[in-house]
C-alpha positions in Angstrom: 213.9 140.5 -15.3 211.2 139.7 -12.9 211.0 136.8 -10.8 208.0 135.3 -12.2 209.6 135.4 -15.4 212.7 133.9 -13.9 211.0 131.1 -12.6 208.8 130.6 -15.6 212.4 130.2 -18.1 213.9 128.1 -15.3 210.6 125.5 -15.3 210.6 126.2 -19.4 214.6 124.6 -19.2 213.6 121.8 -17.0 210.8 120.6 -18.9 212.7 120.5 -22.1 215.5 118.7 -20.5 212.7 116.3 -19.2 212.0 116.2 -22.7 214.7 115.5 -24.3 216.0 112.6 -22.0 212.5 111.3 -22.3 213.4 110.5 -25.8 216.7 109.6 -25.2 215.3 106.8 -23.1 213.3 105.5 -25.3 210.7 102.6 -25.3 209.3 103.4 -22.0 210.5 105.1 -18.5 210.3 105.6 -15.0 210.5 108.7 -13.0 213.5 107.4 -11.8 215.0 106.8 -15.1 214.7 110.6 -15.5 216.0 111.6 -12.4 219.1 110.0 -13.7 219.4 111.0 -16.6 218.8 114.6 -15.8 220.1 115.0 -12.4 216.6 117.1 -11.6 214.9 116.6 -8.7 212.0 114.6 -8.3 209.6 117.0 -7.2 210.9 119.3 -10.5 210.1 116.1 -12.8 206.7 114.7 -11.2 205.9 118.6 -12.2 207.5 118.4 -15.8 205.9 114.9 -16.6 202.4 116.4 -15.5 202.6 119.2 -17.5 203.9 117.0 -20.4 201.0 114.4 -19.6 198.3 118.0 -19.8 199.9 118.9 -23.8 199.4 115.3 -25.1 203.6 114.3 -25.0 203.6 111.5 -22.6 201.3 109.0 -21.1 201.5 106.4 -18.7 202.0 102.9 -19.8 199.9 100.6 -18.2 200.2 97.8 -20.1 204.0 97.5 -18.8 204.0 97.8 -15.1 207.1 99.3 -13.5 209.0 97.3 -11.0 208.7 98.2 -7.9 206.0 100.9 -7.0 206.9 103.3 -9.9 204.6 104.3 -12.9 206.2 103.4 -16.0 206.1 106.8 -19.1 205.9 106.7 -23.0 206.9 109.3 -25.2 203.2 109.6 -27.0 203.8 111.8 -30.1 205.9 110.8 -33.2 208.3 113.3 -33.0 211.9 111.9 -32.1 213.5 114.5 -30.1 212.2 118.2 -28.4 213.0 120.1 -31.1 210.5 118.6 -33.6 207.3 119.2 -31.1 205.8 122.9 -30.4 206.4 122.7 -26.8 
């Protein structure tokens, strides 16, 4: 196996873990809700949420502020967990 394809699985992992525990958390979430939930690092989720944001999964919700300085996220599709989207 190459490392490029490696890496790709490994980022493919993370973002589905992302994923899932954004639906887990429901309502709305921070980026440091999901660094607790998953245990991945920030820098590894910033990336996950952005690619998420690009496919139409999550959005930011600005009509809830975080507190503090942190964007607050919302799952933006109907399905209910990872496995019901083609991610």
């Amino acid at each position: 196996m190459s490392t490029h394809s490696s890496l790709a699985e490994i980022r493919y992992v993370n973002q589905r873990a992302a994923l899932d525990a954004c639906y887990a958390l429901g309502d709305t979430f921070t980026l440091k809700d999901l660094v607790e939930a998953t245990g991945l690092s920030r820098p590894t989720l910033t990336q996950s949420l952005r690619a998420m944001e690009q496919a139409g999964l999550v959005r930011s919700d600005t009509t809830r502020p975080a507190s503090g300085s942190g964007v607050r996220w919302r799952c933006s599709t109907p399905c209910r967990s990872s496995t019901d989207c083609s991610w």
